[in-house]
C-alpha distance (Angstrom), angle and dihedral (degrees) to the residues before:
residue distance angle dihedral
X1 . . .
X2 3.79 . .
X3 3.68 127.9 .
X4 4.04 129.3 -145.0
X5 3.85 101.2 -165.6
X6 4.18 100.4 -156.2
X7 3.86 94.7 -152.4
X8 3.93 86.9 69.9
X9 3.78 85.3 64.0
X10 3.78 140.1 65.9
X11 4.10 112.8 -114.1
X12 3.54 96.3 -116.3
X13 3.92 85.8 55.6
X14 4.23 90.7 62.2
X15 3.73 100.5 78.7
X16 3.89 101.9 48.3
X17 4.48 80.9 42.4
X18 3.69 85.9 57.0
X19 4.06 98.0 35.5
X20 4.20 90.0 51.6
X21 3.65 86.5 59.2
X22 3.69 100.7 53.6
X23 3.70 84.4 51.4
X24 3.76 90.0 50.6
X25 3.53 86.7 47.6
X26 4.07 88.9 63.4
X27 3.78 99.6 56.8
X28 3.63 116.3 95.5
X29 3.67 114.4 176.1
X30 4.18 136.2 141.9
X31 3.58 96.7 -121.3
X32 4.08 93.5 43.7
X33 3.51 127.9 80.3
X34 3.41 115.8 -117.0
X35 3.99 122.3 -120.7
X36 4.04 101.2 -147.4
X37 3.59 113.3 179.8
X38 4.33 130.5 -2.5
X39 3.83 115.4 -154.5
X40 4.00 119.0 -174.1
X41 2.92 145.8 -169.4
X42 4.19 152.0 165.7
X43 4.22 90.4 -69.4
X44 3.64 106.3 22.2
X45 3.86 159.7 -15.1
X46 3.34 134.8 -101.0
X47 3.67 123.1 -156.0
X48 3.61 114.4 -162.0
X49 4.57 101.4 -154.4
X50 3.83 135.9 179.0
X51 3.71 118.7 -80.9
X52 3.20 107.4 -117.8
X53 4.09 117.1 -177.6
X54 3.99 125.0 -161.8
X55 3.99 94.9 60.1
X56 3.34 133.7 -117.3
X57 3.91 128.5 -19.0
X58 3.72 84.3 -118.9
X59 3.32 100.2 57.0
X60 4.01 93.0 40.6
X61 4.27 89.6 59.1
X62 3.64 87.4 38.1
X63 3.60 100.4 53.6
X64 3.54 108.4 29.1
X65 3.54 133.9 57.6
X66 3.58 100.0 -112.8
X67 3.96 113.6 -172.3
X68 3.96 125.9 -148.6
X69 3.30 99.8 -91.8
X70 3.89 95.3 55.5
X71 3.56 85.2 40.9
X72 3.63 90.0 59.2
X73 3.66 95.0 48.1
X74 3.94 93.1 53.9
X75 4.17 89.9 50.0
X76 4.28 92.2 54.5
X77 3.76 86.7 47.0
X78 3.69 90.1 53.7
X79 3.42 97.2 41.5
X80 3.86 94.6 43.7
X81 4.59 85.5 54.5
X82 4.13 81.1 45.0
X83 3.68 82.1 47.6
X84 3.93 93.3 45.7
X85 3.75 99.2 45.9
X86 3.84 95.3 55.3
C-alpha cells in the first residue's frame, strides 16, 4: 500500500494526483505492477498495488551476480513496458 498525503501538495496539484492514477489504473502489463484499488479521502490517498516479492530491480543487479544472458532478458522486458506505455 502506498500513501499520497495531500497536505504535501498545493490544491491545484490534487486533480491531475488523482487523474494520473486512474490512468495508472488502466495499464495492465506482465512486467508492471498493477495498481488495484484507490481509496480517498479529505487528507490523503491510498493506493492499494500488487505484491510483488524479490525487491527491487536495483537491488536484484546490485546484489547478485547477474550474467549476460539474464541481463539481456531484464533489458527486452524493459524495453517491451517502454514499448507498451507509448
Amino acid at each position: 500500500m502506498k500513501y499520497i498525503y495531500k497536505n504535501k501538495f498545493d490544491v491545484k496539484q490534487i486533480p491531475f494526483i488523482q487523474a494520473e492514477l486512474q490512468i495508472i489504473k488502466m495499464i495492465s502489463h506482465p512486467n508492471i505492477v498493477e495498481m488495484k484499488e484507490i481509496f480517498e479521502n479529505k487528507s490523503d490517498i491510498k493506493i492499494v498495488m500488487e505484491q510483488v516479492t524479490g525487491g527491487s530491480l536495483y537491488h536484484h543487479l546490485d546484489s547478485f551476480k547477474v550474467d549476460d544472458r539474464e541481463l539481456i532478458t531484464i533489458m527486452y522486458q524493459l524495453i517491451d513496458v517502454v514499448d507498451y506505455l507509448h
